[in-house]
N, C-alpha and C positions, 0 to 999 in steps of 0.2 A: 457398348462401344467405348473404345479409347478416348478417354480426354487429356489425358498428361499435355501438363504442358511446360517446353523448355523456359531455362529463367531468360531464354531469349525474346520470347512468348513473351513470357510476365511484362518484360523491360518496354517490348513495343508498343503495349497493352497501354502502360504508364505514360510514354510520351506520348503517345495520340490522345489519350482521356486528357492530359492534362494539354494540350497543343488546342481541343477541343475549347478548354475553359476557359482559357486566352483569347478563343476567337469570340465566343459569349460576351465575355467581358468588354471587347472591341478597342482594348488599353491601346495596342501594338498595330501596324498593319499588316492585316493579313497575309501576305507574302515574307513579312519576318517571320511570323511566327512559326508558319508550315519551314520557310526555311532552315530556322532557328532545330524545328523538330527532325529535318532531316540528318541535319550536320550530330543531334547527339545520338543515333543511331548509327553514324557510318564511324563516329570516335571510338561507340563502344562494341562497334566488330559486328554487331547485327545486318548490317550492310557492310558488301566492298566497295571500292570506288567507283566501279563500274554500274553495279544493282541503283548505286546511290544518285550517279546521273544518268544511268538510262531514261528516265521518264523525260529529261531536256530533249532527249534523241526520237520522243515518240512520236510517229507517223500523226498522230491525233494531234501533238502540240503546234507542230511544222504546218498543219493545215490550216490550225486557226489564223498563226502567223501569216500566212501567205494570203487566206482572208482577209487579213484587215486591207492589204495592197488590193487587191482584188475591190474592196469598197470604197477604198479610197477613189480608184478609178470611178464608180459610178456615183461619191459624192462631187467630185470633182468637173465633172460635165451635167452635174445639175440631173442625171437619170434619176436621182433619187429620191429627189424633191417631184418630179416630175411623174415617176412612179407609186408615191407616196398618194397626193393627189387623189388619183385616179384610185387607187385599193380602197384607203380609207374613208375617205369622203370627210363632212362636215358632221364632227358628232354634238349630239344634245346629251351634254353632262359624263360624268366617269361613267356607268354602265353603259352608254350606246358607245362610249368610246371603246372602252374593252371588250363588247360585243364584236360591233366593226371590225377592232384588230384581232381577235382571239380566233376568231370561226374561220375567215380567210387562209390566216395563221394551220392552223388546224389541217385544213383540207390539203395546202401544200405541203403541207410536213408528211402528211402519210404519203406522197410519193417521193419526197425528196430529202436530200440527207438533210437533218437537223440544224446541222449547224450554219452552212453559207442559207440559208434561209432565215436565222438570228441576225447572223452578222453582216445581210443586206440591210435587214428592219431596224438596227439597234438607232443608227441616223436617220432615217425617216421619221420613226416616232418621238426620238428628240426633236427633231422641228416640228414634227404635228404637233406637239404639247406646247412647245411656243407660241407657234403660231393660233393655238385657240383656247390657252391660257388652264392649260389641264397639268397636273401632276405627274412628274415621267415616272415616280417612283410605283405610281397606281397601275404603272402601264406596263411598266418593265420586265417583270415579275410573271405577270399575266401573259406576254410574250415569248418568255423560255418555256412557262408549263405548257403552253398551245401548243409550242412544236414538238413536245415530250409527247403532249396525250393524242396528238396528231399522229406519230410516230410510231404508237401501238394498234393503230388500224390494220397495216399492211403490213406480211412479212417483208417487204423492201424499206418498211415506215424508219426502221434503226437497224445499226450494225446491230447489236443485238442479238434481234429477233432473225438475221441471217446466220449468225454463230452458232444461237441454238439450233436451228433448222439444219447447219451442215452436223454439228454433232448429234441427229437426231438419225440424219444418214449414215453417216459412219459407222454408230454404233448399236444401231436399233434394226427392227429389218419390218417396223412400222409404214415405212413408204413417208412419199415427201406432205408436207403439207399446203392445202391451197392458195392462191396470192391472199384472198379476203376471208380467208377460215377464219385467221385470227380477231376479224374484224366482228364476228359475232357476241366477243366480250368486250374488245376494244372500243368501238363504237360507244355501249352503253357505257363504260370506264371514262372515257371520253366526255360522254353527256352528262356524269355525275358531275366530273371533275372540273366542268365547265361552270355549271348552275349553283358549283361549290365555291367557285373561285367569285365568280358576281352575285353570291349570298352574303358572302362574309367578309368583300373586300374592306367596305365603309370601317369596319371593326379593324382588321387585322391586315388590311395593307398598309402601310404609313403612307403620313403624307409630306413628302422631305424632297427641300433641295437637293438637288446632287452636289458635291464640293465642286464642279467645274462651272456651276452657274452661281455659287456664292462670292457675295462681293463685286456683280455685277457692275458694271461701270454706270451713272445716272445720270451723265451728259446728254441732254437733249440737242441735237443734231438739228440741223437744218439742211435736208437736200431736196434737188429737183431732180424729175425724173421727165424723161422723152417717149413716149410710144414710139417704138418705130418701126416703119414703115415694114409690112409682113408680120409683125406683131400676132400672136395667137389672142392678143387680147383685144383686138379692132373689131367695135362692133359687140363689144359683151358689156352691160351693165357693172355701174364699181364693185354692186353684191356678188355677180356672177364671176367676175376676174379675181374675187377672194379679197379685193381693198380695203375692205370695211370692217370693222372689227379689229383691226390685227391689234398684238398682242404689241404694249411697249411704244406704237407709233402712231398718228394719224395725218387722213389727207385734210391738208389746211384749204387746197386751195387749186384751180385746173385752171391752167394759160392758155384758151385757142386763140390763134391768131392777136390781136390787137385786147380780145375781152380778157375778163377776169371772171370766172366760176366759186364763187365762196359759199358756206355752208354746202358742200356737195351734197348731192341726194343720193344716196343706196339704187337708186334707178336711173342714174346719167350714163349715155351711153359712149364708149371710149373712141375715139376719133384717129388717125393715123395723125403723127407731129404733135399730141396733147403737150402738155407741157404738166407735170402734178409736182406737185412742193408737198412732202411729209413731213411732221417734226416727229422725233424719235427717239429713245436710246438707243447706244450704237449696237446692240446686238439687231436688234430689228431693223436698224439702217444697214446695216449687214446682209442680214437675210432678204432683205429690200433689191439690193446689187446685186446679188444671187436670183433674182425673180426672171424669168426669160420670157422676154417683149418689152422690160423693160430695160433701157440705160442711162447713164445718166449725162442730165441735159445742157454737165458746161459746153460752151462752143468749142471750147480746143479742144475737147475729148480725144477727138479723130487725127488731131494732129500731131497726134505723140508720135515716136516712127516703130516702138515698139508694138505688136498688137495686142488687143487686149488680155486674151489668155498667156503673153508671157508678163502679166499686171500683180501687182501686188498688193492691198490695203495698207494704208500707210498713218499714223497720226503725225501729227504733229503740233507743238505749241509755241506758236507767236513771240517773240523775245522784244522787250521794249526796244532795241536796239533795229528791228526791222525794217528796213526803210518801206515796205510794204503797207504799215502801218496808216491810217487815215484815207487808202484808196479804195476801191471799191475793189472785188477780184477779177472781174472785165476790166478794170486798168491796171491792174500789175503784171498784168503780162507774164503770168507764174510760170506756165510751160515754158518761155522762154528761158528764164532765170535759171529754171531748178528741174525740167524735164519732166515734169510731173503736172497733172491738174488737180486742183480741188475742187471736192464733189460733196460736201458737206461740211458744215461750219455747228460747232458751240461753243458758249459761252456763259460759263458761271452759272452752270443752269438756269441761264433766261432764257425765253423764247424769242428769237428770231424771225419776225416776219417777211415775206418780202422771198423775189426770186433769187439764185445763189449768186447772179453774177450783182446784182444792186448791193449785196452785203460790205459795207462800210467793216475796215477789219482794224479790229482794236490791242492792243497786249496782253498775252495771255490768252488771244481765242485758240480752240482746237479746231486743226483744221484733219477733215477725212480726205485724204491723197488716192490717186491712182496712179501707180508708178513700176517702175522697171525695182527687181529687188535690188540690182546695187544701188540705189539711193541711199537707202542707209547706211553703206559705208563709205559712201560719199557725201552726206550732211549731217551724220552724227555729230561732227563738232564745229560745225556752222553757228556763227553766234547769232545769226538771224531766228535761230529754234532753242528754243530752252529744253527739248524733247523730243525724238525721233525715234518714232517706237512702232515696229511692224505688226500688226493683228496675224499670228500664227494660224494658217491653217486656212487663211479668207485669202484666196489667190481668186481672181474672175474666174466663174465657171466656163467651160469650155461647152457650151450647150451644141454646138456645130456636131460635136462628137458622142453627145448623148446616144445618138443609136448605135455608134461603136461598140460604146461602154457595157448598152445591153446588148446588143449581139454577144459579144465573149460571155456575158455572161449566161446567158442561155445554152450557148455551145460547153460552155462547164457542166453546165447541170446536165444537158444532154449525153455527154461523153460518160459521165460518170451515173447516173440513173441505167445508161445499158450496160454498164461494166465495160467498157473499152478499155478505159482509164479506170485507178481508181483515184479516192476523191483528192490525196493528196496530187496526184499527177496531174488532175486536172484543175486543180487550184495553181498548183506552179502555174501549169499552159496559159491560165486564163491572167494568172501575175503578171505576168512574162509578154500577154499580150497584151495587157493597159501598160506597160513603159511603154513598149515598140511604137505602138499607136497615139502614144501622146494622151494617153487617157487621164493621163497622173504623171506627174516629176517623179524624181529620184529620191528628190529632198520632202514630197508630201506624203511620198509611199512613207519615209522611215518614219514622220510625224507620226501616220496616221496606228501604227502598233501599239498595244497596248501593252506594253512591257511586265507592269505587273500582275495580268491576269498568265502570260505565258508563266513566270515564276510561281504563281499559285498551282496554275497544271503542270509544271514539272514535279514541284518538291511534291505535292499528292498524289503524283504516280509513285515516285520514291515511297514514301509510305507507307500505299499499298504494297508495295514489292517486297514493304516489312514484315507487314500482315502476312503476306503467304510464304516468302521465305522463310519465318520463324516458325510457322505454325499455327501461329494466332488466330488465324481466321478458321480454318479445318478444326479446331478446337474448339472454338466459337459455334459451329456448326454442329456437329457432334454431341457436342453437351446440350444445348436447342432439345436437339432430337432424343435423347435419351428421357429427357422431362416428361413427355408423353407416352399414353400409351399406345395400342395397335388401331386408333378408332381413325382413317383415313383424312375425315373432316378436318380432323385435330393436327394430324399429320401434315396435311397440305398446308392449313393455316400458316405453320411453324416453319416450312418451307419457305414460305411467303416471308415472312416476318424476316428470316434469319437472310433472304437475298435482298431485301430491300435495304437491312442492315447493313450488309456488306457492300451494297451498290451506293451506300452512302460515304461509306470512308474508302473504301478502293473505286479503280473504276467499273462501270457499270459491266463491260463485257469483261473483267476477268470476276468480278460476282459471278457471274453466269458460268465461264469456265468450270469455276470450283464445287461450286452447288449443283452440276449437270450430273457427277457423277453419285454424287451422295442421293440427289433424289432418286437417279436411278435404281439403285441397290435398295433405298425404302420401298421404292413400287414394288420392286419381284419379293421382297422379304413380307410386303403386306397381300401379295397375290392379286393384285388391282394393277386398273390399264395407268400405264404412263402419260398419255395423252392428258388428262386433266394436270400432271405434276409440269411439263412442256409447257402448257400456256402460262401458268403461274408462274415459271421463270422466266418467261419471256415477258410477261406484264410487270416482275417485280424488280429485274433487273435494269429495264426502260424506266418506272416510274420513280425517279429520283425530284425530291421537292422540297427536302429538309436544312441540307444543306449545299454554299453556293459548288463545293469543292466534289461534289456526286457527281454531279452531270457539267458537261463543260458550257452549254448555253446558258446555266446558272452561274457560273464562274464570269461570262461575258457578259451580261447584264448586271453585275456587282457595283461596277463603279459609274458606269453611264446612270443607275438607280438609286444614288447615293444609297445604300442597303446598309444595313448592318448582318453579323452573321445573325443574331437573336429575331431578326426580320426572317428570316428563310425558317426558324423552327418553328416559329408561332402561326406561321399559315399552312408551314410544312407537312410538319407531326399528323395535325388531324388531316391532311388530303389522303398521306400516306395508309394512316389507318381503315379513311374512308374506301379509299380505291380497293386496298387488301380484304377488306369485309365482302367489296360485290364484286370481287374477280374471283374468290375460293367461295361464294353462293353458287356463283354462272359456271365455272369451270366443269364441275362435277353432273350440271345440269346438262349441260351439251356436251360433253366429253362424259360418258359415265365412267364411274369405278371398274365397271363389269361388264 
């Protein structure tokens, strides 16, 4: 077999090894680096302009983008918390937790596309790991590989396993393969890769803040919260309504009528009009206003004229100059003043006892606002606040429209699991209908994008566009094969090996592309059935775990995970070698050679 290879080959070779070492190293952000690698391949003519930002233009990238809108709508009406809930339940420790979420994870991924089932979960199990004080980094990781090994069940499980299956029609005269054929290795592929992932987490998953939870603010809050009336929580114990425990906050104390409730019991049961006082830091006073049955319980709440969902989080800090200063917040009359109510109070990290409205308000306390968002350009330079600074991203959920939110989002997955649509069409549709419906603003869809994971799956489509345009990869392939000899076992391995390699630095379905025809010409050159070499690239071209830039559920769990790249090799490596060992045992077993 040929293996020459162009010095363009050589060159592409060079920047991605060494684009590689940089990402190891973790010196640079990912997104420079890949970018950094693309720009010195289209300088030196290896890429034109075009090959070099195709991968910006890919269907694959557009979708994710149009994903994050799409979840923003369902964090934004509180579905997601709400949906969260209900999947995951209450885990006992990191393995029931990544049980919990891995198996569910798993079973939907084999009928549904990969990724909007990531990038519903990536916000849920950040707040399940808040809220029950678990590691998201232990979680996050285990969340991409579930829909991966979920995803090699069925031939609908990944685009993939559909590419290979159409060029098996095209060019074979094999006949098609069953919805669950593949599921005969997938399955067991699946179950290793499971018992693999909760054998060796403890070792080789870290356990790290993510940078968006580091530096945490450590003001402890004082708010009160209202039951009310229709409440899903009237009638459920503090343990059963989730009160207990939480993560960051606790209930000090419940107001009914004239009494007072202190040391609450795990078994009180919640009354319609309660009255509960939490202290807090603000991220859990946060996810606290987000909770749906409960609001919060100053008296003017209702008499903003704005409604809640057009509401904003708001701080602010007290200026000695306030004339506020020494009243209590039932007599300042705040909404009047300034249009806005105050729903939580800190101070200097003391604890504040006592309901919101009795708070004696001093210089310098922080106060948590509910407000229309022009208030901050309307009392940024008020010298009554020495600080007016809006919480990004904490707008009131719009729970009214929670079943909105999952209605489109079912009609997505529907449209697009029968092929009406496909998935990027029906990710716009479903975009398109959380603005219409108010599911999500304008201004939180754009928040909610993650900018530089889009820039890591562009420039690493580019890349790969180097890999094959020069040669590199076909060379790559080629030289593989020529190392062995005619023994099929040996041969399939090397198949295996050489798509998993290339599903790692290109994308997964142009590995498969390139490698479909080369294994075909080894089958008939060895005299043996093809069927065993088909499911191999259909498992090794799905099974990406090494790095984040393989698989794009990897790439999206990157920064929510606080990850590094050396985190995705070190759990990576050996899955990859695991899975490859019992997919070329099984293959040959149930597909034979002959």
């Amino acid at each position: 077999m040929e293996t020459f290879m162009s010095a363009d080959a050589w060159l592409t070779l060079l920047v991605i090894l060494s684009s590689l070492a940089f990402l190891v190293s973790n010196r640079f952000p990912p997104e420079i680096i890949l970018v950094a690698a693309l720009t010195v391949l289209l300088l030196c003519g290896v890429l034109d302009t075009a090959q070099a930002l195709a991968g910006f233009a890919n269907p694959g990238l557009v979708t994710v983008a149009v994903l994050y809108v799409v979840v923003a709508g369902l964090v934004d009406t509180g579905a997601v918390q709400a949906f969260g809930s209900r999947l995951l339940g209450k885990p006992r420790g990191t393995v029931g937790a990544q049980s919990r979420l891995m198996l569910p994870v798993m079973g939907l991924s084999a009928f549904l596309n990969n990724t909007p089932v990531v990038a519903m979960l990536v916000p849920v199990v950040e707040e399940w790991c808040r809220r029950h004080r678990l590691s998201v980094s232990k979680l996050m990781l285990p969340l991409s590989y579930a829909a991966i090994l979920g995803g090699c069940c069925t031939l609908i499980g990944t685009s993939t396993n559909l590419i290979i299956h159409g060029l098996v029609l095209e060019n074979t005269a094999l006949g098609p393969m069953g919805f669950f054929e593949i599921a005969a290795v997938g399955v067991p592929v699946a179950l290793v890769g499971f018992l693999y992932i909760i054998g060796t987490q403890h070792w080789l998953l870290p356990e790290r803040i993510p940078p968006l939870q580091q530096g945490a603010s450590v003001r402890e809050y004082t708010i009160e919260f209202m039951v009310s009336s229709g409440s899903p929580l009237i009638g459920k114990s503090i343990e059963r309504a989730g009160l207990r425990h939480l993560p960051g906050v606790f209930l000090s104390g419940i107001w009914r009528n004239d009494n007072v409730i202190v040391a609450v019991s795990p078994d009180e049961v919640l009354l319609a009009g309660d009255r509960l006082v939490f202290v807090g830091a603000v991220n859990s006073v946060v996810d606290l206003v987000r909770q749906p049955g409960l609001v919060p319980a100053q008296e003017n709440l209702f008499d903003l004229a704005a409604p809640r969902t057009n509401r904003q989080l708001i701080e602010v800090v007290i200026s000695a100059t306030c004339p506020l200063i020494g009243h209590t917040i039932r007599d300042t009359r705040f909404r009047s003043q300034y249009d806005a109510v105050v729903i939580a109070v800190a101070r200097n990290g003391e604890r504040i006892e006592g309901r919101i409205g009795d708070i004696v308000l001093h210089t310098g306390d922080t106060l948590l606002l509910e407000a229309r968002p022009a208030f901050v350009q309307q009392q940024q330079h008020n010298r009554d606040f020495l600080l007016v600074h809006p919480l990004q991203g904490e707008a009131v959920p719009r729970h009214d429209r929670a079943w909105v939110a999952g209605s489109i989002l079912l009609v997505m997955v529907a449209l697009a699991t029968a092929g009406w649509l496909s998935m990027l069409e029906a990710a716009l549709l479903a975009g398109g209908g959380m603005l219409i419906t108010r599911c999500t603003s304008a201004a939180s869809a754009r928040a909610s994008i993650d900018w530089s994971v889009l820039v890591m799956i562009g420039a690493s489509l580019g890349l790969g566009s180097a890999l094959e345009a020069s040669g590199a990869a076909r060379a790559i392939a080629l030289g593989g094969l020529s190392l062995v000899g005619e023994n099929p076992w040996l041969v399939l391995l090397v198949i295996y090996g050489l798509t998993t390699l290339l599903t790692e630095v290109i994308t997964n379905n142009a590995a498969a592309v390139l490698m479909f025809p080369i294994a075909q010409s080894t089958a008939q050159s060895l005299d043996v059935s093809f069927w065993p070499f088909i499911v191999c690239l259909m498992m090794a071209a799905s099974a990406s775990f090494a790095t984040p830039i393989g698989y794009q559920t990897n790439l999206m769990v990157y920064g929510p995970g606080g990850y590094r790249f050396s985190d995705y090799l070190r759990i990576g490596v050996p899955l990859n070698i695991l899975l490859g060992l019992v997919t070329v045992l099984l293959a040959p077993l149930i597909w034979a050679f002959n």
